[in-house]
C-alpha angles and dihedrals in degrees: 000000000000112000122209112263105294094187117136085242089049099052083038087065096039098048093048085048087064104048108272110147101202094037102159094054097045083048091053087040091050089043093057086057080094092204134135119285091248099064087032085072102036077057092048077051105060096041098052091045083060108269114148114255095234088056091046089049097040088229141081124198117235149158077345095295120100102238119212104243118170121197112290095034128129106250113228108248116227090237089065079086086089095056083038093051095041090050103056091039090063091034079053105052092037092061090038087045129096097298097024122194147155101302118247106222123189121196100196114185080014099167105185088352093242089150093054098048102046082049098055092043075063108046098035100202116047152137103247130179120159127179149193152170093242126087088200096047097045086051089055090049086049092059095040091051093044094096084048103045090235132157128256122192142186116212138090106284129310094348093101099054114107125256092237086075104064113119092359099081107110082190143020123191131209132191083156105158113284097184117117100228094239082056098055097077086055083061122111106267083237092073099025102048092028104038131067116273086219083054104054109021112087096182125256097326104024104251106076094111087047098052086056088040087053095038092054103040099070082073101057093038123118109219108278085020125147136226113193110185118186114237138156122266091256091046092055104102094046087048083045090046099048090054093045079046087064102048090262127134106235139199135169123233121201138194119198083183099053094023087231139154126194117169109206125205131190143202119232120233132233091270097043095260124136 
């Protein structure tokens, strides 16, 4: 069976055809999949049919680790190093704090658990849970936690957390969708025909799944503990409002480079501290 040409300087000109702009690294990426020819040019395929690269390779880079992601499964965005880089500094300085101790981590809406797992590869020991709706996505997170024993979880939210966790969680994560609904349809089709709908729709104004991520962290919270939730730039004082809503001191981080935004909130403690 003859195959198409499968050079590097072939799959360069058929992937720019169709619309990829950095051909020449997703055609050395797809070439160090090291696979048949067979399956080299199904790959090509894919890819050039739409489907995101991350999704044709089985893999998406981030934080420096190669996260697991399948078909279907929300890829982890570049600007998510903010959330990543928050998190691990207040995991950090709660272990290394009066009372230290080995940091508990929860990944909520954790799709692949890409966030769980960069911040553990960071912290080394750790207490680590993520969860998610969907079935795919928590199996991906299974695989991707596995290095750090962490645990990986299917339900909506917080609800399949155990019980054992309430009041003890130093922080809790959240890439929880951020899209206003009328906005989802001016998405890449990438994202929008590729990714999940859950993981990308945020209601009317965006922050409806934060608003239910917020309500629901001052109960797992350990006293000083913190809750970072990923939002946009115009989104930032709801996301704000819905934290102060809740008792908690807030403050907004923000990255130029990554064009990111994370709002922290954070748990008094008994004596007033945070």
């Amino acid at each position: 069976m003859t195959h198409p040409d499968l050079s590097e300087a072939a799959l360069v000109l058929r992937l720019r055809a169709a619309g990829c702009v950095f051909a020449e690294d997703e055609a050395r990426l797809l070439l160090a999949a090291d696979v048949p020819p067979a399956e080299l040019a199904a790959m090509v395929d894919r890819r050039v049919a739409g489907l995101p690269l991350e999704h044709v390779l089985g893999w998406a880079e981030f934080c420096g680790l190669r996260i697991v992601v399948a078909p279907g499964v929300f890829v982890p965005r570049h600007r998510t190093e903010l959330l990543v880089r928050e998190a691990t500094a207040l995991a950090r300085a709660a272990a290394l704090g009066p009372g230290g101790h080995r940091p508990v981590v929860v990944d909520l809406c954790c799709g692949s658990g890409a966030v769980a797992a960069a911040v553990a590869a960071r912290l080394g020991a750790v207490e680590l849970y993520a969860a998610d709706i969907d079935p795919v996505a928590v199996d991906c997170a299974r695989r991707n936690l596995a290095a750090a024993d962490g645990v990986a979880l299917q339900g909506d939210l917080d609800q399949p957390l155990p019980t054992t966790l309430r009041g003890r969680v130093d922080v809790l994560v959240a890439n929880a969708p951020y899209v206003p609904t009328d906005a989802i349809a001016l998405m890449p089709p990438e994202a929008r025909l590729h990714e999940p709908r859950a993981a990308l729709d945020g209601g009317a104004d965006g922050l409806d799944v934060q608003r239910r991520v917020i309500a629901a962290a001052p109960g797992w919270l350990a006293p000083g503990g913190h809750v970072l939730v990923e939002t946009s730039e115009r989104q930032a004082a709801g996301t704000l409002a819905a934290v102060t809503a809740q008792g908690l001191a807030a403050r907004v981080v923000t990255s130029a480079e990554l064009d990111a935004t994370v709002v922290v909130g954070t748990l008094p403690a008994p004596d007033g501290a945070v």
